[in-house]
C-alpha positions in Angstrom: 15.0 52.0 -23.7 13.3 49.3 -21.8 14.1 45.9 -22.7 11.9 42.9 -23.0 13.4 41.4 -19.8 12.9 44.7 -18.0 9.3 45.0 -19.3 8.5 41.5 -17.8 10.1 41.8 -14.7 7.9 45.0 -14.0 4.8 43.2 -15.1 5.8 40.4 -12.6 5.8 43.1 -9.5 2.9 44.5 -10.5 1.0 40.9 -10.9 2.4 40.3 -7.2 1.6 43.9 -5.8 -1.9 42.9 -6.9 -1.9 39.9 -5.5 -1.0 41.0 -2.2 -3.6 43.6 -1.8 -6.0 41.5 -3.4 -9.3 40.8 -1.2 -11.0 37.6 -2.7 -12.2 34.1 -1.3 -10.5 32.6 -4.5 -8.2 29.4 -2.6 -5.6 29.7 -5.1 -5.4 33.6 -4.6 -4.9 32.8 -1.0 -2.5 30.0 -1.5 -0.1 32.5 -3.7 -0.6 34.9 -0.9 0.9 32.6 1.3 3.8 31.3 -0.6 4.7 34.6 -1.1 5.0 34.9 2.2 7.1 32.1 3.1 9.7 33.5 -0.2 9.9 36.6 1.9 10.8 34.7 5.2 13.8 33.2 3.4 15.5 36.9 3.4 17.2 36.4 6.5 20.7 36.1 7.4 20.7 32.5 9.4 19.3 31.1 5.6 21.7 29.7 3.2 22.1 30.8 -0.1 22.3 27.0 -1.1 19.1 26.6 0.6 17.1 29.0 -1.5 18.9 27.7 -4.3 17.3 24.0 -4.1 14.2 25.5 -3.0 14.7 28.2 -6.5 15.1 25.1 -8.5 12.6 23.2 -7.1 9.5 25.3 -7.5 10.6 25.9 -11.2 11.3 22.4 -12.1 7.7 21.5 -10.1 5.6 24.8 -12.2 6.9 23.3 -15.8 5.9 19.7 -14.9 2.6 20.5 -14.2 2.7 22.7 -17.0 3.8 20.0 -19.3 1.6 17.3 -17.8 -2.2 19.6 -17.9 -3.5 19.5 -20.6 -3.2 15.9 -20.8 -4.8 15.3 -16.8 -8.0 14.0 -18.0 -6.2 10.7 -20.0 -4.9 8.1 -17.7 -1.6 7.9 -17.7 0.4 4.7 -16.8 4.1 4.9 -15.3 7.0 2.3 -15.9 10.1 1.7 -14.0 13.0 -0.5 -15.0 16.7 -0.6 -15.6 18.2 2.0 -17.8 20.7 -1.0 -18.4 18.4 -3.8 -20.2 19.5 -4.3 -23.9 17.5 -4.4 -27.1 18.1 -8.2 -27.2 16.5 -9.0 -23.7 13.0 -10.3 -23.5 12.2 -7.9 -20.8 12.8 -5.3 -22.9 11.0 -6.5 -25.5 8.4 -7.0 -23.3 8.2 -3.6 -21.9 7.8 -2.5 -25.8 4.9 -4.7 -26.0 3.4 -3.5 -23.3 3.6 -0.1 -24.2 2.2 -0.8 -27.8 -0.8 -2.5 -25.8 -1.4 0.6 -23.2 -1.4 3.1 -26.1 -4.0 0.5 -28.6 -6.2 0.8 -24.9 -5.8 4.2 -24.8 -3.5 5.2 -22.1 -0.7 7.2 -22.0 2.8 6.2 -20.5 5.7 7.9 -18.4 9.2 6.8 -18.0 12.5 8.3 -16.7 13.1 8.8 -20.3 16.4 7.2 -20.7 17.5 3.8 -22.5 16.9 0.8 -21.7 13.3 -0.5 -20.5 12.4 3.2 -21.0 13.2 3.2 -24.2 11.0 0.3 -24.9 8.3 1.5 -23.4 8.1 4.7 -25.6 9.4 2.9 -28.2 5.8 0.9 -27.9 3.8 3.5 -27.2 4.9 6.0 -29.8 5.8 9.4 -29.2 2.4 11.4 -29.2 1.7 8.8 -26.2 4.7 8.8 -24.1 6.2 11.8 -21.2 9.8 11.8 -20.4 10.7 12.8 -16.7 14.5 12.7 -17.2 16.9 13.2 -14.5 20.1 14.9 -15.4 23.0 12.3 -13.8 27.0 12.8 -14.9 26.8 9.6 -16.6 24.2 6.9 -18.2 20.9 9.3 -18.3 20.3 11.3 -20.8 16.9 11.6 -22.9 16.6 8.8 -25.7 15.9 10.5 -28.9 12.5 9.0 -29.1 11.4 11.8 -26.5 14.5 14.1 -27.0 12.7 17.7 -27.9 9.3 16.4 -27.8 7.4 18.8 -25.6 6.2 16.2 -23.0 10.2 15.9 -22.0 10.5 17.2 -18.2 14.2 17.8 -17.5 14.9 17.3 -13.8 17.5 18.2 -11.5 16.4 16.6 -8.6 15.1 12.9 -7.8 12.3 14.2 -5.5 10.9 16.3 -7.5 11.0 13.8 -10.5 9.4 11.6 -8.1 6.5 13.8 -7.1 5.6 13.8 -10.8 5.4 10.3 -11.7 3.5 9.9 -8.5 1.2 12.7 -9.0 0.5 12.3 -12.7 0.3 8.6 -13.3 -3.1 5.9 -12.6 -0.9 3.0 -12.6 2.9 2.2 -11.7 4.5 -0.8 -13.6 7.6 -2.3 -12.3 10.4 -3.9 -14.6 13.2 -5.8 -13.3 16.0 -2.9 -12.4 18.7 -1.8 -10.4 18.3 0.6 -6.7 16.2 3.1 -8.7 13.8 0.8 -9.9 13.6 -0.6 -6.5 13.4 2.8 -4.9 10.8 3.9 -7.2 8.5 0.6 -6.3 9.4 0.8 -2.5 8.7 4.7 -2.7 5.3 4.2 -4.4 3.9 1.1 -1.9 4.7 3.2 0.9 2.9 6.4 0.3 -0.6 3.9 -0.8 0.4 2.1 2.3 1.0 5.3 4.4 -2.2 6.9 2.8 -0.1 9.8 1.6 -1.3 9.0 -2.3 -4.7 7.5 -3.7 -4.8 3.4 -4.5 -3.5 3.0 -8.0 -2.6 -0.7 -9.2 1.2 -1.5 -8.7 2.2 -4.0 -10.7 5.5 -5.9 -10.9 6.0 -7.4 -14.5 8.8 -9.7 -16.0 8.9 -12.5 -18.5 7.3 -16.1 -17.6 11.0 -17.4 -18.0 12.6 -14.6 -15.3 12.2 -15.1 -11.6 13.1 -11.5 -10.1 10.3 -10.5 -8.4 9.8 -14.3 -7.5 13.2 -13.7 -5.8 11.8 -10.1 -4.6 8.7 -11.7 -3.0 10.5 -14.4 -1.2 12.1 -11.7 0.7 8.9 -9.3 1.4 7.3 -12.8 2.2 10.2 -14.5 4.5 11.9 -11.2 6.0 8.9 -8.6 6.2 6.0 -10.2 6.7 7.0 -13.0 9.4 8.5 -10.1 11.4 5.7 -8.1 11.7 7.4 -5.4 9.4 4.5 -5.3 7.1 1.0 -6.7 7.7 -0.8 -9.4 5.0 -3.2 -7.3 3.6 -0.3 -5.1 2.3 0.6 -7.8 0.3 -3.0 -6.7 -2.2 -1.2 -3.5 -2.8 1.0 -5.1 -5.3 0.6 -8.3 -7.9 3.3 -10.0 -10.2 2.9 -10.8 -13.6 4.5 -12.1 -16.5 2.3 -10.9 -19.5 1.3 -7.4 -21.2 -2.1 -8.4 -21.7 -2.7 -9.5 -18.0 -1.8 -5.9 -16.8 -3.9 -4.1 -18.9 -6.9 -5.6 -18.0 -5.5 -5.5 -14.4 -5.6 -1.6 -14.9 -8.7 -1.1 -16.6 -10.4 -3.8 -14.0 -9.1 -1.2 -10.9 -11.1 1.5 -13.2 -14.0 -0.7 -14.2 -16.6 1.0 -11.7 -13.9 3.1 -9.3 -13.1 6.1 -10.5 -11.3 8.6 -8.2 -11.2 9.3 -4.1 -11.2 11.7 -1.8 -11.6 13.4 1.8 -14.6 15.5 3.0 -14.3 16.0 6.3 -13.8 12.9 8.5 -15.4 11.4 5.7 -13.9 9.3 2.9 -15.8 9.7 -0.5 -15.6 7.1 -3.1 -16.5 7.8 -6.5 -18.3 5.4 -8.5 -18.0 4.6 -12.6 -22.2 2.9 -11.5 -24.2 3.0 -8.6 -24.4 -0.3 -6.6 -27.3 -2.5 -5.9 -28.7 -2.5 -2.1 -27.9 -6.4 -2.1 -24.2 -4.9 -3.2 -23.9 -2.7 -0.6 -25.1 -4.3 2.4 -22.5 -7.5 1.2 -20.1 -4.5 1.7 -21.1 -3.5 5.0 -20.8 -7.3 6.1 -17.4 -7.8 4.5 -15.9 -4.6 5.4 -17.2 -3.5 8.2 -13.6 -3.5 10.2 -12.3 -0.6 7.8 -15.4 1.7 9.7 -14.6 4.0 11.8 -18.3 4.6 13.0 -21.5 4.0 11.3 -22.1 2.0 7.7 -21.2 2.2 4.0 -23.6 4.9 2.5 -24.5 5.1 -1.1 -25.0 9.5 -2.1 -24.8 12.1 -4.9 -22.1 14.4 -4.2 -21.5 16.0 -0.7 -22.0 20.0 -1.0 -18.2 20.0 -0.1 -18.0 18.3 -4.1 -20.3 20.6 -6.2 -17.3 22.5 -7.4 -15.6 19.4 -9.1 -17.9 20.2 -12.1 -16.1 16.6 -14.2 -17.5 14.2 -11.5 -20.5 16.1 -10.1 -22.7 13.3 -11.7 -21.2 10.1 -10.1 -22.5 8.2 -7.2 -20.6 7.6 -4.0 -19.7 5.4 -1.5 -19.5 7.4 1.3 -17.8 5.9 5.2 -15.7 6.9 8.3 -12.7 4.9 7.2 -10.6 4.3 9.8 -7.3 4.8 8.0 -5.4 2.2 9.4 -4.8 -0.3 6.5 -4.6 0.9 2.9 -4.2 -3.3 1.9 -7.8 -3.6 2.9 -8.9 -0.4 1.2 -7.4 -2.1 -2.0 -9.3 -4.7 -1.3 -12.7 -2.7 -1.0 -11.3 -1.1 -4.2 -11.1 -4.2 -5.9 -14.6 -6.0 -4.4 -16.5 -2.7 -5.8 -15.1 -3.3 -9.5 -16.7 -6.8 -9.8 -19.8 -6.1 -8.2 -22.5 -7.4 -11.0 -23.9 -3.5 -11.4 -20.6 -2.7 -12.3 -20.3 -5.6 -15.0 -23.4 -5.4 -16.1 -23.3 -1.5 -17.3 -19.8 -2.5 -18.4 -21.1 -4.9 -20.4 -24.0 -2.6 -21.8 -21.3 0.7 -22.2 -19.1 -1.8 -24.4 
C-alpha cells in the first residue's frame, strides 16, 4: 500500500524529472533549473551537514513567507520596529496603537515581529485582518501575542536574516519606535541597503512621543560622530525623518506615494514610475536641479521600455527615465520627494480625491 507521503514524494521526483528535461524560455523554469543544480552540488563530502541544514531551513522558512505574504502584494504594507519591552502604560506604546488604528482607517497594512510590547500595539491598532506577524523563535521573551497567534498571516522564523529579508522585501514603509539592539539593528539594517542601493527608497521614519527625546539623542550621534567624520555624507541624512505624531507619518507615507509609484533597472537605465505624468516646465526644473545624479544625458519622460511590457499592473504609467549614476541614494530621495509635489502631481491628486 502506498501511503500519502509516499505518493507525494513520487509526485515531487516526477515534477523535478520534468523540470529538468524541460526546454522552455519560461525565467522561472530556468531559475528552478538552476537551484536545482546548486542542491545537487551540496552532495559532496567537504560540505557540512550543518551547512545544508541552515540552508534546508532557510529556503523553507523563505517559500512560506512569500506564500503567506502574496496574495496580499498589491496592498501597501507598512513595517514597525520597537522594543518587545514597552508596557501598556507607556505613551509610546500607546502611540504605536494609534498609529496602527490610523494606517489601517488609511488603508495600509502593518508588519511587526509579532511579539509584545510596541508590537503588540501596533496590531492591537490595526486589528487582526490588517496585521502580519514575522516572529522569531528566541529561548526567552518572543513568542507570538495572541492577537496574531494562529492567524494565518503568522510567519514563524528561525532565523533573523531570513525574518529580515521579509520585512524588507514586503513592506512600503519602515517605522521605528524607541527599542533596544534589535530595533536599532533593524533601522541601521534598513538605511543601509536604500543607502547601498541594495533595496528601493521607501520612507523610514523614526517616531516617538513629543515628550521623549530618543531619537533626538540618536541623531546627536549620526549628526556629531558620523557625519563630521565623513562616515556618512549629508544627503543621507533625507533618507530618514523624526517625528512625534501618528498623523504626521501617515501623510509622510502617502506623500512618498502621491505621484511615485514603484522603480526599477532596464539596462543601464533607471526607470521611474509615475502615479501622473509631469509637465515640461516640471521636468526641465528637474534636469536643472538634479542634473549631478546623471550619469550621461537628461531626465526623459516615456511609456514603458519594451523591457517593461510584461509588468501587465503598471504597463499604463508614465516614466521618468535617466542614467543615474548610483552614487547617492540621499539625493535619489530627494528626487523621490521633489517629484511627489510637483503641481501635476497635486493637481490630479486633488481631482482623484
Amino acid at each position: 500500500m502506498v501511503t500519502s507521503s509516499s505518493a507525494q514524494d513520487e509526485d515531487l521526483l516526477e515534477k523535478v524529472e520534468q523540470l529538468l528535461s524541460e526546454h522552455t524560455e519560461d525565467p522561472k523554469v530556468a531559475l528552478l533549473r538552476d537551484m536545482m543544480k546548486t542542491i545537487l552540488r551540496l552532495h559532496d563530502p567537504e560540505v557540512d551537514v550543518l551547512d545544508i541544514k541552515i540552508l534546508n531551513r532557510a529556503l523553507k522558512e523563505l517559500r512560506y513567507g512569500f506564500t503567506v505574504f502574496h496574495p496580499y502584494q498589491h496592498v501597501r504594507k507598512v513595517s514597525i520596529y520597537g522594543s518587545a519591552r514597552t508596557p501598556q502604560e507607556d505613551p509610546n506604546f500607546q502611540l504605536a496603537y494609534r498609529f496602527g488604528r490610523l494606517l489601517s482607517e488609511r488603508g495600509f497594512m502593518v508588519i511587526t515581529g509579532a511579539g509584545p510590547g510596541i508590537m503588540w500595539a501596533g496590531h492591537e491598532g490595526a486589528g487582526r485582518d490588517n496585521s502580519f506577524g514575522v516572529n522569531i523563535m528566541l529561548p526567552f521573551e518572543q513568542a507570538p501575542n495572541s492577537l496574531i497567534a494562529e492567524d494565518k498571516k503568522l510567519v514563524n522564523l528561525k532565523y533573523f536574516f531570513t525574518r529580515k529579508l521579509l520585512f524588507v522585501k514586503e513592506s512600503h514603509a519602515t517605522v521605528l519606535f524607541p527599542g533596544g539592539f534589535g530595533t536599532l539593528d533593524e533601522g541601521f539594517e534598513v538605511l543601509t541597503l536604500i543607502q547601498t542601493g541594495k533595496t528601493d527608497p521607501v520612507p523610514v521614519v523614526c517616531l516617538e512621543t513629543p515628550d521623549c527625546d530618543y531619537w533626538e539623542r540618536w541623531m546627536e550621534f549620526v549628526r556629531g560622530q558620523l557625519l563630521p567624520r565623513g562616515l556618512i555624507s549629508e544627503t543621507d541624512l533625507s533618507l530618514f525623518k523624526v517625528f512625534h505624531h501618528e498623523a504626521e507619518v501617515v501623510e509622510e507615507i502617502e506623500q512618498f506615494y502621491r505621484n511615485y509609484h514603484s522603480i526599477r533597472y532596464v539596462g543601464n537605465k533607471l526607470v521611474i514610475r509615475l502615479q501622473h505624468s509631469l509637465e515640461p516646465t516640471e521636468l526641465h526644473q528637474l534636469n536643472d536641479e538634479f542634473n549631478d545624479m546623471l550619469l550621461e544625458g537628461e531626465f526623459c519622460q516615456t511609456s514603458p521600455l519594451p523591457e517593461e511590457y510584461k509588468d501587465a499592473h503598471v504597463r499604463e504609467l508614465p516614466r521618468l527615465v535617466f542614467h543615474y549614476n548610483r552614487k547617492d541614494a540621499g539625493r535619489l530621495r530627494q528626487l523621490i520627494d521633489r517629484i511627489n509635489v510637483c503641481q501635476s502631481a497635486m493637481r490630479s491628486s486633488f481631482l482623484s480625491s
